[in-house]
C-alpha positions, 0 to 999 in steps of 0.5 A, a space after each residue: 323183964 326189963 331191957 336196958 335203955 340203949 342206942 345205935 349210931 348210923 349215919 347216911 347223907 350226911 346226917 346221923 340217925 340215932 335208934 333207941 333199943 331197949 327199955 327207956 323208963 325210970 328202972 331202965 335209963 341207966 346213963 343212956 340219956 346222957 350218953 345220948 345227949 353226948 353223941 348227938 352234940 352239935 349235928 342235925 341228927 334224926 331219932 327213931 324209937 320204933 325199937 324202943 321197948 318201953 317208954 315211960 315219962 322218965 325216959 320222954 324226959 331224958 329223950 327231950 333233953 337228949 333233944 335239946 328240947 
């Protein structure tokens, strides 16, 4: 069953850690990617996916331009 693409916020030292939860693939996505994108403006930040469930080339895609890479 697939899990909606989701993060948390956590910030420590100055520095904000996104960890991604759920299934970020192309079924999954939803706006989570962009939602990202929005929360992760103009911070140095650190993204952890070892929550994430699923990851396919659709959710990389929407994670690299989460990144700004």
């Amino acid at each position: 069953m697939d899990t909606p693409a989701d993060f948390s916020i956590d910030e420590a030292q100055g520095v904000r850690s996104f960890s991604l939860t759920g299934d970020w693939t192309a079924i999954s996505l939803g706006d989570a990617a962009s939602r990202l994108r929005a929360a992760m403006a103009g911070d140095d930040v650190a993204v952890d996916v070892t929550g994430a469930g699923r990851l396919d080339t659709a959710g990389a895609l929407g994670l690299m331009r989460a990144t700004g890479d």
